[in-house]
N, C-alpha and C positions, 0 to 999 in steps of 0.2 A: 876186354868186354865187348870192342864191337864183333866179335863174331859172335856172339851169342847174341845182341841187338837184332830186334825184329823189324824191320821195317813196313810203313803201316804195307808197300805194294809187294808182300810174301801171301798173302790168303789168297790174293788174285791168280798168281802164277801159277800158285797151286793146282787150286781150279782148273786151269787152262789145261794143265800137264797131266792131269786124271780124265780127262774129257776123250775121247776118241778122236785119232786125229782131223780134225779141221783146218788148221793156219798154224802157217810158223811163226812161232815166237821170237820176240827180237827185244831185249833187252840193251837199250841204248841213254847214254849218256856218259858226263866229264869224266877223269880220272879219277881213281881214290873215293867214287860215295858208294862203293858197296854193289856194285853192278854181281861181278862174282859171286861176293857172299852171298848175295841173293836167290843166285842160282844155287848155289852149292847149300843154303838152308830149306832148300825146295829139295833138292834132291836126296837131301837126308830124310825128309822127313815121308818122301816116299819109296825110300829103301825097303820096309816091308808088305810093300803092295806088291800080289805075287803077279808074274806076267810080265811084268814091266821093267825091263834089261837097263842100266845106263851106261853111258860111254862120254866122256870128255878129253875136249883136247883146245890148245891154244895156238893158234897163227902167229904169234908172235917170231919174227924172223924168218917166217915163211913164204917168204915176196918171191923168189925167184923160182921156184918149184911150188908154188901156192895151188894152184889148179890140181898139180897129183896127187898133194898132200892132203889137197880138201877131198877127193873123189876116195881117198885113202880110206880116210875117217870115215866116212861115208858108207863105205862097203863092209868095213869091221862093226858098224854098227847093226847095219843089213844083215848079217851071218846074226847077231844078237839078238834081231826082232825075230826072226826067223825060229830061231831055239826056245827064246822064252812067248812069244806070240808079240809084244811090242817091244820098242826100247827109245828113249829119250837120249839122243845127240844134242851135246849142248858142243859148240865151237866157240872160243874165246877169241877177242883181237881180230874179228872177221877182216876189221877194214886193211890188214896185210897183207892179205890174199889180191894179186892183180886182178881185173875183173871177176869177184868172186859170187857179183848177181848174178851174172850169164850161167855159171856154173853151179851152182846152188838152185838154180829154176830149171834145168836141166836136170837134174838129181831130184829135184823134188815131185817133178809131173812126171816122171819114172816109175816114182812108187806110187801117186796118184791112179797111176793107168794099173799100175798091178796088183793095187787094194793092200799096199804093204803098211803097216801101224807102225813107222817111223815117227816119233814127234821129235820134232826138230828146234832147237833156243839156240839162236845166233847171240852174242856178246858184242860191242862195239863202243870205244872211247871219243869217236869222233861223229858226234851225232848229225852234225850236219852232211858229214860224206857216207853215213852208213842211211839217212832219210835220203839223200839222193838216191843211190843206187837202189835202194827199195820203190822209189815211184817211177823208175827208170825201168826196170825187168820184173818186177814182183808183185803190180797191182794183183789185189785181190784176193793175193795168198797170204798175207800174215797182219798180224796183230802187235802192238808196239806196250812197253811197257818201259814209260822212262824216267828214269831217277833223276831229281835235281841233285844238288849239294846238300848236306846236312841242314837241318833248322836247329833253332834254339833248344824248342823242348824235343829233340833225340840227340844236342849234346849235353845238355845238360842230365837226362835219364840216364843217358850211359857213360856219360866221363863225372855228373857232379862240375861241368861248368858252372863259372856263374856266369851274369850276363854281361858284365863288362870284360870277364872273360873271352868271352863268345866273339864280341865282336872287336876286340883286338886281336887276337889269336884264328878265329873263322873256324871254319868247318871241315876241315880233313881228319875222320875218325885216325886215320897209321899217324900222323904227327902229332897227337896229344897229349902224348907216353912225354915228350920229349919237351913242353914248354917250360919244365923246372929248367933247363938249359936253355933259354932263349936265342942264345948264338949257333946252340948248334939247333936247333927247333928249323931255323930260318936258315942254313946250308939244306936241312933236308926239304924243307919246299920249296927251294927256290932248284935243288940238283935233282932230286926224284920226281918234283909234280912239274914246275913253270917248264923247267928246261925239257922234260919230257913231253911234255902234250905239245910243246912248241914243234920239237923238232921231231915227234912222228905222226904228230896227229895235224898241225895248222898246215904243215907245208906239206902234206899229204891230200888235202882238201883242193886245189888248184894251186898251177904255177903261179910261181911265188918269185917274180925277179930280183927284189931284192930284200934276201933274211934280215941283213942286219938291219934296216930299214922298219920292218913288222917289230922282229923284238923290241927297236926303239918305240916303237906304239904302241906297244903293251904296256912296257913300264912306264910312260909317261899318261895312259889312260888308268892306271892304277896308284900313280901318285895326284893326281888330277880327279878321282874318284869322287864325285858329289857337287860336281861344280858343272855348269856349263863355258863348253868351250869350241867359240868355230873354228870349223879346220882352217882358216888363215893363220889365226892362231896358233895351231897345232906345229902347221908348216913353219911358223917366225922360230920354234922350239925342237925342229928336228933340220939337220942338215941333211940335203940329196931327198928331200923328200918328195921330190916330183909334184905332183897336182893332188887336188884336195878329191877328185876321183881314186886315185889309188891310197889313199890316206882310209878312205871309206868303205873300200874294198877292206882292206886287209883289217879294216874293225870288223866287217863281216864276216871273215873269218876266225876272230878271233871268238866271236859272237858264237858260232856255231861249235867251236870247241868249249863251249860253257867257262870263260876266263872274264871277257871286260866286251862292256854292249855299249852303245851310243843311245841313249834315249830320244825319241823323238817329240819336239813340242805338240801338245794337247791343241789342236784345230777345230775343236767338234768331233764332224762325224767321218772327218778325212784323215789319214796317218799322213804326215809328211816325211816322205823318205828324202835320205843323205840329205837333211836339212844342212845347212849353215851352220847351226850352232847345237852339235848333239851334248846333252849330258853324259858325261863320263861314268860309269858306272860298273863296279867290281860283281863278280857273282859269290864271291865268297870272302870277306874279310881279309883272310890269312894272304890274300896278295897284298895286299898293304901294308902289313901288321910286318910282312917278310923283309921287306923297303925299309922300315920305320926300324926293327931291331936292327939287319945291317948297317943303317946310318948312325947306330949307337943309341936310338932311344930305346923308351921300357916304359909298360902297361901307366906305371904309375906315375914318370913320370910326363908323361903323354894327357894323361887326365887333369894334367896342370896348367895346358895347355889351350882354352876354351874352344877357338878357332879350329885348330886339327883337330880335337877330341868329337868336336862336332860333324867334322866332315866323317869321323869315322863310323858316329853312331847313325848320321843319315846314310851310309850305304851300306851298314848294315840290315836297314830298313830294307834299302831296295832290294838288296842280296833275297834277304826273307820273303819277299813279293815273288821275286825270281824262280826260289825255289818252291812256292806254294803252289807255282804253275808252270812248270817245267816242260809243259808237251808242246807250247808256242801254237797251238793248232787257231781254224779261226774259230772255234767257239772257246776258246779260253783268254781271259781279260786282256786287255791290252793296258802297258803298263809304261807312261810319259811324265813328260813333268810339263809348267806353264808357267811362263812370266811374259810381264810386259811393263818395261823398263825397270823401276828398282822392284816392284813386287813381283812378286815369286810364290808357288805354291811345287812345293818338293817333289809329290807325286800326284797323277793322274790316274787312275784305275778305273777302266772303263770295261765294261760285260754288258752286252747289248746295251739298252738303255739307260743300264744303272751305271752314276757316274760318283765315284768318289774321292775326293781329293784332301789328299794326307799332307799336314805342315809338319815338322819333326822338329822337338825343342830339347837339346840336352842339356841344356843345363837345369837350375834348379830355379832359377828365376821365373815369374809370370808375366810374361812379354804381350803385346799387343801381336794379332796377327795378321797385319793390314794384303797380302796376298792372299788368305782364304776371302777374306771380306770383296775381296776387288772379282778373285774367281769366281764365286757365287753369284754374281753383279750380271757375267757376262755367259754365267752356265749355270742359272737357276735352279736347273732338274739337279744339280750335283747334291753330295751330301757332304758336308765340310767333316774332318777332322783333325784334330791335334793330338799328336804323342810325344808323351812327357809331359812338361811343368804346364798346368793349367790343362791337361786335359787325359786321355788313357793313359796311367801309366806305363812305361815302355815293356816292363814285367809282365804287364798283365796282357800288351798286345802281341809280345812274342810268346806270349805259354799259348 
């Protein structure tokens, strides 16, 4: 069913790819949310627009002949535009192409200069190295269209999740055929997504001295998911882990591969970078959920558990913030958390002025929420909220 799933950013594309050419296209973000299908439901649906030729191909494995394989594509496209009057080159897996800005902006101001109607949708799993080399060689020529991870209501339209579902199990549309098997559910994401994006997409992003090292950071930022935790911390729980500079780094990377973020403490109107004590925070459940079945638990009995269950439904929370704003740009929310000593307010969500700060309650009891009370105290402008018991239901804030 996900390939017939519409995602709401397919009318855009659309659009884009009927226009005459202007900018290339660039369709970026994590592994597994549809980046492909997206293109390939855009390119169905303009199959019978006459004029307009398509050609697709994928870099995948093409690192060491990348540059002729890309100018390849390229020219079979050319001979395309050329016959039918235009023709839509999409390239998959750009970021395996060795320098494949430099080459791509050479090919592009080619047909620029010769009035050729090439429109061009690059693909890309490593958003942070495919946003680099885009503001590195390619100001001014293209346009970005970026996919978060799934939310609630597109798994639950197209799989019939529920929401406790959801947020134990998370968001990968190909793994959900498979949670009736929860052991094998959890080899498939932990062998086709974690270990994939790790080792072509994180360590493709900058030198990486030591792997074993980053994977240790992952998985301990995704069992750690919902908590704050300083890298001294971090460092007393990983061996060889060098300094709390490279502990920060490779969160950064991990960051930019859409996997596990460090949240930064809410200061006002200042972000504080590589603080002290980042919160830990999953972009998609199913890194967790993948931990939590290999070490032998299960959905249900996980919800028995008040402590874990709770760290799970708060970053699910976050996850959904996450993907509600995917593009990281400075005009899109900035998304923290605030405490000062035992109180606590879970998230920060700040859009120019407007400040909103989320308390997340799963269980079923009405608790006192003495960190909104203390937040509001010290950031007035803000607008307090609670989800779950005693205030939006969690239902109602993830549809």
């Amino acid at each position: 069913m996900a390939s017939s799933f519409e995602r709401t950013e397919l009318p855009g594309l659309i659009q884009r790819l009927q226009e005459p050419r202007r900018f290339l296209q660039v369709v970026a973000g994590p592994r597994q949310v549809g980046k492909s299908t997206l293109v390939r439901q855009a390119l169905d649906k303009l199959k019978a627009r006459p004029g307009l030729a398509q050609h697709s191909a994928s870099a995948d494995g093409q690192a060491a002949t990348g540059r002729v394989w890309l100018a390849s594509q390229w020219e079979t496209a050319r001979l395309l535009a050329t016959q039918a009057g235009a023709c839509v080159l999409v390239l998959d897996e750009i970021q395996h192409v060795a320098d494949w800005t430099r080459e791509v902006k050479r090919l592009w101001d080619e047909d620029a200069a010769s009035g050729r109607d090439l429109r061009v949708v690059i693909l890309g799993s490593a958003p942070l190295l495919i946003a680099q080399g885009l503001t590195e060689s390619m100001a001014g020529r293209f346009e970005v269209t970026r996919l978060g991870h799934w939310r609630f209501q597109e798994m639950r339209d197209a799989f019939g999740l529920s929401l406790d579902e959801f947020i134990f199990y998370g968001a990968y549309p190909g793994a959900v055929d498979l949670i009736g098997d929860p052991q094998r559910w959890a080899r498939y994401v932990n062998d086709a997504l974690i270990e994939t994006t790790i080792g072509k997409d994180v360590l493709m992003m900058a030198p990486v001295l030591k792997p074993a090292l980053l994977r240790r950071v992952f998985d301990l930022a995704r069992r750690y998911s919902g908590q704050i935790l300083s890298y001294q911390k971090m460092m007393g729980q990983l061996d060889d882990a060098g300094n709390t500079t490279t502990l920060a780094h490779y969160l950064e990377l991990l960051e930019g591969a859409g996997m596990v973020c460090g949240l930064q403490k809410y200061v006002g109107q200042v972000v504080r970078q590589r603080g002290s004590s980042p919160k830990l925070q999953v972009f998609n459940t199913a890194l967790m959920g993948t931990a939590a079945v290999l070490a032998g638990d299960r959905l249900m009995a996980l919800k028995q558990q008040p402590e874990r269950w709770g760290r799970f439904v708060e970053s699910a929370v976050g996850a959904e913030l996450l993907a509600r704003h995917p593009e990281h740009s400075s005009l899109s929310p900035v998304i923290r958390y605030w405490n000062n000593g035992q109180q606590e307010v879970d998230f920060v969500v700040q859009h120019g002025r407007d400040v909103i700060a989320l308390e997340v309650k799963s269980s079923t009891m009405v608790r006192p929420a003495p960190g909104l009370e203390a937040f509001v105290k010290v950031a007035p402008e803000a607008r307090p909220m609670r989800l779950g018991a005693g205030g939006v239901p969690l239902e109602l804030w993830f549809a």
